[in-house]
VEXSEMI-109197 format. One record per residue (C-alpha): residue number from 1; x, y, z. Coordinates in steps of 0.5 Angstrom, whole numbers. Example, Ala and Ser with C-alpha at 12.3 -4.5 7.8 and 13.67 -1.06 7.14 Angstrom:
// VEXSEMI-109197
+-----+-------+-------+-------+
:  nr :    xx :    yy :    zz :
+-----+-------+-------+-------+
:   1 :    25 :    -9 :    16 :
:   2 :    27 :    -2 :    14 :
+-----+-------+-------+-------+
This chain:
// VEXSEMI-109197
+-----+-------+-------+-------+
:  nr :    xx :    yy :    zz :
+-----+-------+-------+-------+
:   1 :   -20 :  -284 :  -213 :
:   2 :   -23 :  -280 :  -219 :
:   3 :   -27 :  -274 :  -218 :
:   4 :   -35 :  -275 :  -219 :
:   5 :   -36 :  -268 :  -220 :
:   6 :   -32 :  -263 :  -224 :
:   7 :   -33 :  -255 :  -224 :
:   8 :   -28 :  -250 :  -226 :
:   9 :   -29 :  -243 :  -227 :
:  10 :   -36 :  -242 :  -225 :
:  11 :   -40 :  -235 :  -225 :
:  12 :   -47 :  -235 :  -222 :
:  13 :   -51 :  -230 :  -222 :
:  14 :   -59 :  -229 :  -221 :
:  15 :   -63 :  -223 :  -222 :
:  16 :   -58 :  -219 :  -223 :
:  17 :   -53 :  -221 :  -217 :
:  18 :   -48 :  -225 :  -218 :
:  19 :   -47 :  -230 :  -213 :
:  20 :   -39 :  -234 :  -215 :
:  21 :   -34 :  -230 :  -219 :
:  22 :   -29 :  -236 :  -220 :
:  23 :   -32 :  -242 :  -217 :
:  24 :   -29 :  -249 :  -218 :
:  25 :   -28 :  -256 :  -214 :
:  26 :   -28 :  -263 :  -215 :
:  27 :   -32 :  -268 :  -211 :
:  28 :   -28 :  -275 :  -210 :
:  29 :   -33 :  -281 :  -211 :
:  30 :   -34 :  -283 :  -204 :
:  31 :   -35 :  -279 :  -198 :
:  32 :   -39 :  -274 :  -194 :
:  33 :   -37 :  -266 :  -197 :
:  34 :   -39 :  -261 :  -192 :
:  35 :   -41 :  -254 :  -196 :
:  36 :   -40 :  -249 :  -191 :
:  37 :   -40 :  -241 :  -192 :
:  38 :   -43 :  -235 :  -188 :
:  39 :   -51 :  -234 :  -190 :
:  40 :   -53 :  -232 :  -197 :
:  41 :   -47 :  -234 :  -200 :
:  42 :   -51 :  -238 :  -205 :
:  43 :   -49 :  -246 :  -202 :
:  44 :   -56 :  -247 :  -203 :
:  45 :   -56 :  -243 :  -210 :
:  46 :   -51 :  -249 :  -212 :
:  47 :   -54 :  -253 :  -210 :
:  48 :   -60 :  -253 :  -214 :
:  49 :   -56 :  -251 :  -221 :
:  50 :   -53 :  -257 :  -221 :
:  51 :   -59 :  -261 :  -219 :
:  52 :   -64 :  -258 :  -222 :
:  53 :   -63 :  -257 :  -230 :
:  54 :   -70 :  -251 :  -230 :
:  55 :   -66 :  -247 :  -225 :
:  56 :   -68 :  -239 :  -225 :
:  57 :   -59 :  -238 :  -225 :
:  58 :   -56 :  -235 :  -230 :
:  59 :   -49 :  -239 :  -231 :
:  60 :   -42 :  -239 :  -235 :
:  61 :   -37 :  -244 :  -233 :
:  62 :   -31 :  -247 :  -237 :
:  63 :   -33 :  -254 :  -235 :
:  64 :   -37 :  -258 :  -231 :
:  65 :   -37 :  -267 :  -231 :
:  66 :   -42 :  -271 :  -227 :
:  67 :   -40 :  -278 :  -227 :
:  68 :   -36 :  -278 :  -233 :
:  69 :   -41 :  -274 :  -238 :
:  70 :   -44 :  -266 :  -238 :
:  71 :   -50 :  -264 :  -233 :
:  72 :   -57 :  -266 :  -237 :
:  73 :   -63 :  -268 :  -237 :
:  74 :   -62 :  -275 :  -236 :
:  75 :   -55 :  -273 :  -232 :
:  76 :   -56 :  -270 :  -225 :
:  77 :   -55 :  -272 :  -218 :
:  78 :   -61 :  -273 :  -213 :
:  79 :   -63 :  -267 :  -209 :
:  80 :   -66 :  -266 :  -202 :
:  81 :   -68 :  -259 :  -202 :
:  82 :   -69 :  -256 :  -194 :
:  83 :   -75 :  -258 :  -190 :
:  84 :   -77 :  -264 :  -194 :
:  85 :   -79 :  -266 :  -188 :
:  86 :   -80 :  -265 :  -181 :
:  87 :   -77 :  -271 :  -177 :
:  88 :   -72 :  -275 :  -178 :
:  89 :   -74 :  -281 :  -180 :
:  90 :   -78 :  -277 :  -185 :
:  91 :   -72 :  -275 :  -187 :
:  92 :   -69 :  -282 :  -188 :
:  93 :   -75 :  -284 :  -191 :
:  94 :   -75 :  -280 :  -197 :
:  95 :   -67 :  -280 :  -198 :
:  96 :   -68 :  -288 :  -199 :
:  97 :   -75 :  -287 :  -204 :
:  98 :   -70 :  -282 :  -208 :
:  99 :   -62 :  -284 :  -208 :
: 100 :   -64 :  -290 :  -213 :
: 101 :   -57 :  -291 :  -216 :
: 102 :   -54 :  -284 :  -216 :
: 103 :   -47 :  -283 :  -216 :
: 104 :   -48 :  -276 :  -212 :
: 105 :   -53 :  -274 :  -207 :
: 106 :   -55 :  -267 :  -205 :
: 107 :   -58 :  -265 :  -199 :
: 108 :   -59 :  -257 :  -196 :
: 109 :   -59 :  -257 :  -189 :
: 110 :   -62 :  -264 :  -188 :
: 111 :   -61 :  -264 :  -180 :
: 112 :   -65 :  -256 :  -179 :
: 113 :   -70 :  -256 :  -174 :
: 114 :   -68 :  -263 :  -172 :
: 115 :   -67 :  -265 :  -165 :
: 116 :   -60 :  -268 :  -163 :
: 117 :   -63 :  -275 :  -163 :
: 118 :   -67 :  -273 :  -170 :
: 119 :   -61 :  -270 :  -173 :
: 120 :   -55 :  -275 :  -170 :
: 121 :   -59 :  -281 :  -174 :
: 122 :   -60 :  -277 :  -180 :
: 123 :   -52 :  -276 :  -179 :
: 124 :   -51 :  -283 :  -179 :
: 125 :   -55 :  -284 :  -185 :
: 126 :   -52 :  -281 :  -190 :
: 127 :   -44 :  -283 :  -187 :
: 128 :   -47 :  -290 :  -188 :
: 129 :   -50 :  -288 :  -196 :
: 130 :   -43 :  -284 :  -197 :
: 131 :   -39 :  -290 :  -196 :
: 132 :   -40 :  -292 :  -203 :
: 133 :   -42 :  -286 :  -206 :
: 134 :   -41 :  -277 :  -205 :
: 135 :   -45 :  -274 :  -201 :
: 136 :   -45 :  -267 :  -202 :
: 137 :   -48 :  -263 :  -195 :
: 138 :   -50 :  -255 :  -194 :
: 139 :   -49 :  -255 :  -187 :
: 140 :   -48 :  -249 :  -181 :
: 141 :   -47 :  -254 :  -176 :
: 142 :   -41 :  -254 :  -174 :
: 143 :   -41 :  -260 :  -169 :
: 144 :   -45 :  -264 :  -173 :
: 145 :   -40 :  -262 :  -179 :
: 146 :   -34 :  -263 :  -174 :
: 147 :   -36 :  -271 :  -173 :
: 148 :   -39 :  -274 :  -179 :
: 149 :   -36 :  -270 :  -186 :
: 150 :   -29 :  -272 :  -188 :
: 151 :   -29 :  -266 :  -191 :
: 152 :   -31 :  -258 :  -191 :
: 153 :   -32 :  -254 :  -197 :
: 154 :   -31 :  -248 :  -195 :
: 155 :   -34 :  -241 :  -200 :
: 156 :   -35 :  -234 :  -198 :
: 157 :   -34 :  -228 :  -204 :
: 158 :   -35 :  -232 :  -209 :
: 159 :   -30 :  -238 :  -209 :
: 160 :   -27 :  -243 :  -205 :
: 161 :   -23 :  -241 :  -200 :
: 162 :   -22 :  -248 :  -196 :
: 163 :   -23 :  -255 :  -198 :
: 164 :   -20 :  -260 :  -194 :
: 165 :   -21 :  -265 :  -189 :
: 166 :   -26 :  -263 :  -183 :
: 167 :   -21 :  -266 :  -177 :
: 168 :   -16 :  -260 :  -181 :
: 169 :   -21 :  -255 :  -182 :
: 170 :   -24 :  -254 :  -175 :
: 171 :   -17 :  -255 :  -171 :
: 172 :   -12 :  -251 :  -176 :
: 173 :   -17 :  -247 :  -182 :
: 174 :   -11 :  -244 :  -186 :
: 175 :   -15 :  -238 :  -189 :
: 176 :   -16 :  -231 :  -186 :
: 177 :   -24 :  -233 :  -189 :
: 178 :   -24 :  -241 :  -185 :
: 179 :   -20 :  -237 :  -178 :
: 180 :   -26 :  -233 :  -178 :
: 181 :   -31 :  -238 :  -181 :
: 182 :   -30 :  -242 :  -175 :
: 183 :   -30 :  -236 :  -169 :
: 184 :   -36 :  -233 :  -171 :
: 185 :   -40 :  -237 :  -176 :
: 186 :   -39 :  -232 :  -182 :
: 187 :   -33 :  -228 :  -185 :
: 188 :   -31 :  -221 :  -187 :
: 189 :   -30 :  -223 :  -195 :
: 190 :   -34 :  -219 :  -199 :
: 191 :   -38 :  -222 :  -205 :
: 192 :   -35 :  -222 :  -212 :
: 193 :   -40 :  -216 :  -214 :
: 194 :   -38 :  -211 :  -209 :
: 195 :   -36 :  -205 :  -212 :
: 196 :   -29 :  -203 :  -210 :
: 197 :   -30 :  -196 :  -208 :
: 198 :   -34 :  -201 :  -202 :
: 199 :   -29 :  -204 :  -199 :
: 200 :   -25 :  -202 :  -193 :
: 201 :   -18 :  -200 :  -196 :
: 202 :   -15 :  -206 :  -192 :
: 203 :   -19 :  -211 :  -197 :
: 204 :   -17 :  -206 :  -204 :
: 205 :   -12 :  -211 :  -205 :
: 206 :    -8 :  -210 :  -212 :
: 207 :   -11 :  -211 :  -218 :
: 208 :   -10 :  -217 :  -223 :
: 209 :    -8 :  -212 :  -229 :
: 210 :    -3 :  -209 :  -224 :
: 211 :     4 :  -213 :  -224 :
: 212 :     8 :  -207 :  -218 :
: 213 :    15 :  -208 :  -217 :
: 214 :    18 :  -204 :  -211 :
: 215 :    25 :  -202 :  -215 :
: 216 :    27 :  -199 :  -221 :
: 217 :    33 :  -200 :  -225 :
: 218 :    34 :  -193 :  -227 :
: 219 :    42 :  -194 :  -230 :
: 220 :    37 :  -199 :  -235 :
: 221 :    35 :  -197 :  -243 :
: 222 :    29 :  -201 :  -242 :
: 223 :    23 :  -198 :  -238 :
: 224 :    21 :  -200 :  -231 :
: 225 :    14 :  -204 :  -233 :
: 226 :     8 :  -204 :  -228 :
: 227 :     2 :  -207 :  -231 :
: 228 :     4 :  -213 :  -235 :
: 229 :     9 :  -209 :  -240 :
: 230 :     3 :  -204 :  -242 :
: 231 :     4 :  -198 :  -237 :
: 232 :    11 :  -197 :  -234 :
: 233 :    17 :  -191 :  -233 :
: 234 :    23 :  -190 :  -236 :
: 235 :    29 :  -185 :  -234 :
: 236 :    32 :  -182 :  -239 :
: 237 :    40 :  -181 :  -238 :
: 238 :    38 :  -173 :  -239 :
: 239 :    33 :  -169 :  -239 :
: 240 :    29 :  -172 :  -245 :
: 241 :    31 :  -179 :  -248 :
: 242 :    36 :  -179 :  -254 :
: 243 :    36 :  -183 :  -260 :
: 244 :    39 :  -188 :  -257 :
: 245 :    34 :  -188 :  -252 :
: 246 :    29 :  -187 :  -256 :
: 247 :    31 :  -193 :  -261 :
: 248 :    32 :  -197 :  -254 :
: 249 :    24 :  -195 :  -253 :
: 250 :    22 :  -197 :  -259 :
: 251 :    26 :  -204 :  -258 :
: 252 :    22 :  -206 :  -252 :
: 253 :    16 :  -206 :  -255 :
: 254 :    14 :  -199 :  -253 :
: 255 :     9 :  -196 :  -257 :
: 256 :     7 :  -188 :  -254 :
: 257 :    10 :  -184 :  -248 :
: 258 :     7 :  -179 :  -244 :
: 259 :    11 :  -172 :  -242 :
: 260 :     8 :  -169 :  -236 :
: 261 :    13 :  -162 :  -236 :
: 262 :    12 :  -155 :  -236 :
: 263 :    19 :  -154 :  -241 :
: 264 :    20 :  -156 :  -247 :
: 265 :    17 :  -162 :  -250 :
: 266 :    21 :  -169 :  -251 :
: 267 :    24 :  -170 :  -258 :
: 268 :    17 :  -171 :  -261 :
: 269 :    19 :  -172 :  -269 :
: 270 :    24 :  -177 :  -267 :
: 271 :    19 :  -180 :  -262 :
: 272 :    14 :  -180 :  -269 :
: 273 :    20 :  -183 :  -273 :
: 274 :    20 :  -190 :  -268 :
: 275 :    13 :  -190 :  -269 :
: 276 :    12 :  -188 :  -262 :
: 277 :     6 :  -183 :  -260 :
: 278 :     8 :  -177 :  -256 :
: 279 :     4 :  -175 :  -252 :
: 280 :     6 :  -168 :  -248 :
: 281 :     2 :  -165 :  -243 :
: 282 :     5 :  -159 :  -240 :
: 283 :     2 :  -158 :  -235 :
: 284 :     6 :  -154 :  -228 :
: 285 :     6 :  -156 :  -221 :
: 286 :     0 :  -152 :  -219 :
: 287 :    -4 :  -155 :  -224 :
: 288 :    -1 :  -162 :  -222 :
: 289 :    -4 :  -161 :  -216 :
: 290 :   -11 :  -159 :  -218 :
: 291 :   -15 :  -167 :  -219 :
: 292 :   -19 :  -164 :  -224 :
: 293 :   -13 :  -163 :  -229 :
: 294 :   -10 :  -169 :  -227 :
: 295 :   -17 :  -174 :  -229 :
: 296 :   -16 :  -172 :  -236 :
: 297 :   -10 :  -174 :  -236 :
: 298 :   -12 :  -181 :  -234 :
: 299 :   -17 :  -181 :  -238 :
: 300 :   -12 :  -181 :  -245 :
: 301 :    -7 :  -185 :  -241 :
: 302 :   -13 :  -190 :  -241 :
: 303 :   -15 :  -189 :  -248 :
: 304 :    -8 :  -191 :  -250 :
: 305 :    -7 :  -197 :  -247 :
: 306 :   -15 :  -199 :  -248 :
: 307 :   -13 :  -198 :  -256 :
: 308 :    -6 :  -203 :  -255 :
: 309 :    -1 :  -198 :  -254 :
: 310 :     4 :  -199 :  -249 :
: 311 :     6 :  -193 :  -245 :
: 312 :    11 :  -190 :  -242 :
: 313 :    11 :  -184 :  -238 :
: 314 :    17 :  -180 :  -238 :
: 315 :    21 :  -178 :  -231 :
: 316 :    24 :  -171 :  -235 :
: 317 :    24 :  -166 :  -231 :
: 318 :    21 :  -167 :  -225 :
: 319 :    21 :  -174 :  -223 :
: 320 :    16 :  -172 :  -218 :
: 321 :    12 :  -171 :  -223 :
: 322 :    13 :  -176 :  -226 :
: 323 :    12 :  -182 :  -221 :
: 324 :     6 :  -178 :  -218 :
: 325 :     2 :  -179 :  -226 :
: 326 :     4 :  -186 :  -226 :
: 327 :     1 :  -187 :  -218 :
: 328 :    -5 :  -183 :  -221 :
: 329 :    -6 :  -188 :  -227 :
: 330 :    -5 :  -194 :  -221 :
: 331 :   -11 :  -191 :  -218 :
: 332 :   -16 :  -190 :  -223 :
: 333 :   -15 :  -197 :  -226 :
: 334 :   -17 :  -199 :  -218 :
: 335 :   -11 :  -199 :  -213 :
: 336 :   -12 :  -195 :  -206 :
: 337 :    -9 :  -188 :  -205 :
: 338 :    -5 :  -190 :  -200 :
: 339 :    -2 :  -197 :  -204 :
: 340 :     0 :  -192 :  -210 :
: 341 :     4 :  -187 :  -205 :
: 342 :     6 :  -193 :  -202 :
: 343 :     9 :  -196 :  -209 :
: 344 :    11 :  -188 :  -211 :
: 345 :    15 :  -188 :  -205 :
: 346 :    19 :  -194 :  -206 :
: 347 :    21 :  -191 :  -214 :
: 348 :    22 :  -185 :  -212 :
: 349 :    31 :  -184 :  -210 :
: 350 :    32 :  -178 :  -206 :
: 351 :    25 :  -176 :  -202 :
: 352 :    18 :  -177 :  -201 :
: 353 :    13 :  -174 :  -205 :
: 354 :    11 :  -168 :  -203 :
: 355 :     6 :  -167 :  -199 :
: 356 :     1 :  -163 :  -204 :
: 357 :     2 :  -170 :  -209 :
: 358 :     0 :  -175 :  -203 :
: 359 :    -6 :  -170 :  -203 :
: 360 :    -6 :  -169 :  -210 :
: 361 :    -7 :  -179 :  -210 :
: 362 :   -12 :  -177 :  -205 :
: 363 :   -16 :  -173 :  -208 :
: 364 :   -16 :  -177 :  -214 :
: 365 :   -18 :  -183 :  -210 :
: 366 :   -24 :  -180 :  -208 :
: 367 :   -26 :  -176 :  -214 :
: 368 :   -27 :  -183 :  -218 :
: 369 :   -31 :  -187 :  -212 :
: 370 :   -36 :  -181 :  -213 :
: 371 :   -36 :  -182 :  -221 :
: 372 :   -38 :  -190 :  -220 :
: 373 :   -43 :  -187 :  -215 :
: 374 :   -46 :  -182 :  -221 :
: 375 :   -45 :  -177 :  -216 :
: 376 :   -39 :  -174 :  -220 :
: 377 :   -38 :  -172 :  -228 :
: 378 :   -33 :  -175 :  -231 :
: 379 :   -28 :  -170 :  -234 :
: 380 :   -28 :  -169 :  -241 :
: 381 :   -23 :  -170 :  -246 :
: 382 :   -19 :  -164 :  -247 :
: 383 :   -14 :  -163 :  -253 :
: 384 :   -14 :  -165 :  -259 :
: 385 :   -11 :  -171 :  -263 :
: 386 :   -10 :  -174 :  -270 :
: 387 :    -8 :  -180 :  -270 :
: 388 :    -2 :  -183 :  -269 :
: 389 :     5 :  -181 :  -272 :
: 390 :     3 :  -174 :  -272 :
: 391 :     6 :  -169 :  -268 :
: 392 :    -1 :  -166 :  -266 :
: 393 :    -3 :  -172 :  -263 :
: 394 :     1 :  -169 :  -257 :
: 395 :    -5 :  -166 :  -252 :
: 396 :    -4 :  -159 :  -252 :
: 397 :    -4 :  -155 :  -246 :
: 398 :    -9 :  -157 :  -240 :
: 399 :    -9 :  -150 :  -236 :
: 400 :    -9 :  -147 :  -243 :
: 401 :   -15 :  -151 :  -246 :
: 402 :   -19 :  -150 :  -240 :
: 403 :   -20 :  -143 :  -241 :
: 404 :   -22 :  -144 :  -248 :
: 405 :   -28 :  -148 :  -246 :
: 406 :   -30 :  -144 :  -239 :
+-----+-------+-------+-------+
């Protein structure tokens, strides 16, 4: 059965906020298609953007088919939006006068504030129409659902999260999202324009851009990439890679590395003849452990990747602080504190970090929430740069660079 409505990739928003992130579905040519969701989800909202072409919704989506051809003004299914009556054979009534030959019927609630017996009729109405055409029904009832839809489409968040029959859908919901939808009649899934730093840790989860691995090759000459081959670690067999290292890095496609160690920097003229920028920041423990020496670090290691480098810190002369400045670079680009001591832990061979560090992951969590919020300054840049394939590239030091702008 070939579907008679297509959408895929459909982002909706009005007046600012965004209702669906993500959107997409088919509807089978015969049947009668529940659109569940919790309240304000936006079903309604759907509903009208497909109907009707003056829609007050902003909208971006990748494709979208009706009956063989694109949504127009000649083009659109019927739709009986909420409270067009106040009985049931009312109802009926206006469904016949406008369903004409349409592939594709839209009813919004069409049983609310029905008796039983008013809305068992219109039920039964629309199984009759949708025994040779789709009807596509926004519904809370859960009864009614569970004995007249063939099939439930679930959203919450801003996309689907279940679309299968009814009978499947109210006996064993196989989302988190459908469990809860069917306890209670709503879901904790939070919409797509929540900014993170909202949500509880539990529904941070990883971003897209991060691709973590929990073990790391270290007898390896290539790095250990993290977010899809654009941020990674790389253990050198010394306490500086060699040129044999060096060349093994600029194999792999690396274009800059960052040193974060109190002695003496890496080779920075055999970097810069691979064409790697070199970027050290000698910084000691204590002010490692300080987040406002460590946000700038984020800052630049941003900049890098934001300009198409691919980086790669270097684990020289303290592994900790090596693992605790990638962890760092995790949680500005949106994992949780708690996931990135969790994803350092995992690399680190011998011990833990230390507790300072962890404190140090924290901090820094709650540092960049507050600047989403305006409630904090983003930090500075510190240093100076001149471009790629200078050795002043490399960040001077922080804790001297501090004192010369206080």
């Amino acid at each position: 059965m070939s579907p008679i409505l297509t959408v895929e990739k459909l982002k909706l928003s009005v007046a600012g906020r965004v209702l669906f992130a993500d959107l997409s579905f088919e509807l089978p040519e015969r049947g009668l298609t529940a659109l569940m969701g919790p309240v304000a989800t936006g079903k309604s909202s759907l509903l009208s953007w497909i109907c009707c072409e003056d829609s007050p919704y902003a909208a971006k989506v990748e494709q979208v088919s009706f009956n063989g051809s694109s949504l127009g003004e000649e083009v659109r299914p019927v739709l009986i939006p909420q409270h067009a009556a106040q009985s049931g054979s009312s109802i009926i009534e206006q469904i016949d006068q406008v369903l004409g030959n349409t592939p594709l019927l839209c009813v919004d609630e069409p049983t609310a504030g029905l008796t039983d017996q008013d809305a068992e009729q219109v039920m039964s109405h629309l199984v009759q129409i949708s025994r040779d055409r789709a009807v596509l029904m926004v519904s809370h009832n859960q009864r009614q659902v569970a004995s007249f839809a063939d099939t439930v489409l679930l959203l919450a968040g801003g996309c689907v999260q279940e679309h299968v029959p009814a009978s499947t859908f109210f006996a064993a919901p196989q989302s988190k999202a459908g469990q809860q939808f069917v306890g209670t009649g709503g879901t904790t899934v939070p919409r797509p324009d929540t900014p993170a730093h909202h949500l509880s840790p539990e529904q941070r989860g990883v971003p897209t851009a991060l691709n973590l691995q929990p073990n790391a090759d270290r007898d390896g000459n290539t790095p250990l990439w993290v977010m899809n081959d654009k941020l990674g670690i790389f253990w050198p067999r010394d306490k500086h890679p060699d040129s044999t290292e060096i060349a093994s890095l600029a194999d792999s496609g690396v274009t800059a590395v960052i040193s974060v160690s109190q002695a003496n920097p890496p080779n920075l003229p055999a970097l810069i003849e691979a064409g790697i920028v070199p970027v050290w920041i000698p910084l000691t423990e204590q002010d490692r452990s300080a987040s406002k020496d460590t946000a700038p670090v984020c800052l630049e290691c941003q900049r890098l990747l934001d300009n198409g480098e691919k980086v790669v810190v270097l684990a020289t002369d303290n592994n900790q602080m090596a693992e605790c400045t990638l962890a760092s670079q995790l949680i500005y680009s949106g994992l949780t504190a708690e996931k990135a001591v969790k994803y350092a832990n995992q690399i680190l061979d011998e011990q833990d970090l230390s507790m300072e560090n962890e404190q140090l992951l924290w901090d820094l969590e709650m540092h960049w929430d507050l600047v989403a919020e305006g409630l904090a300054e983003t930090p500075g840049r510190r240093g100076r740069r001149t471009g790629k394939g200078v050795a002043l590239g490399s960040i001077d030091s922080m804790s001297r660079s501090m004192e010369s702008q206080h």
